[in-house]
N, C-alpha and C positions, 0 to 999 in steps of 0.2 A: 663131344658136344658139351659147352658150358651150360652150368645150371640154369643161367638167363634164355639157351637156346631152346631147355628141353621146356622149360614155365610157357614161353612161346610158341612151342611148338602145340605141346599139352593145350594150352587155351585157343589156339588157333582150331584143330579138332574139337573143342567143345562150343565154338562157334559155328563151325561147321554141322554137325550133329544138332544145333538150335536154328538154322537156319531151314536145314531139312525139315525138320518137326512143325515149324513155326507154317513155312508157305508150302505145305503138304494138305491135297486135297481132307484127307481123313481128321477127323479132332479126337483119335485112340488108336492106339497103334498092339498089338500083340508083341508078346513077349518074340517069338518067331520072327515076326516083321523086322523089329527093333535090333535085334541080332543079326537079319540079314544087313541090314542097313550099314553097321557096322563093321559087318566084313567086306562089303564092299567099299567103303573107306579104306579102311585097312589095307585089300591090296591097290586101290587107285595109289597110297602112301607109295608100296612098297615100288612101284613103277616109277616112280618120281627120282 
C-alpha cells in the first residue's frame, strides 16, 4: 500500500467514524460504546 493509499484509507475511516457519530440517535457516547463502534469497523474492514 502507497502512502497516498494508506492517507486515504486512514481518512476515509475517520469519515466513517464521523458519520456514525454525527447521525447517531444519542449526542454522548461511552468510552464502551465508542470502542465497540470501532471494532465493528474494524472487522466489517477486515471482510472487505
Amino acid at each position: 500500500m502507497t502512502d497516498k493509499e494508506w492517507q486515504d484509507t486512514k481518512m476515509a475511516t475517520l469519515y466513517e467514524l464521523r458519520l456514525i457519530f454525527a447521525n447517531g440517535e444519542k449526542s454522548e457516547y461511552t468510552k464502551e460504546e465508542i470502542v465497540e463502534l470501532l471494532d465493528k469497523i474494524a472487522m466489517a474492514k477486515d471482510q472487505q
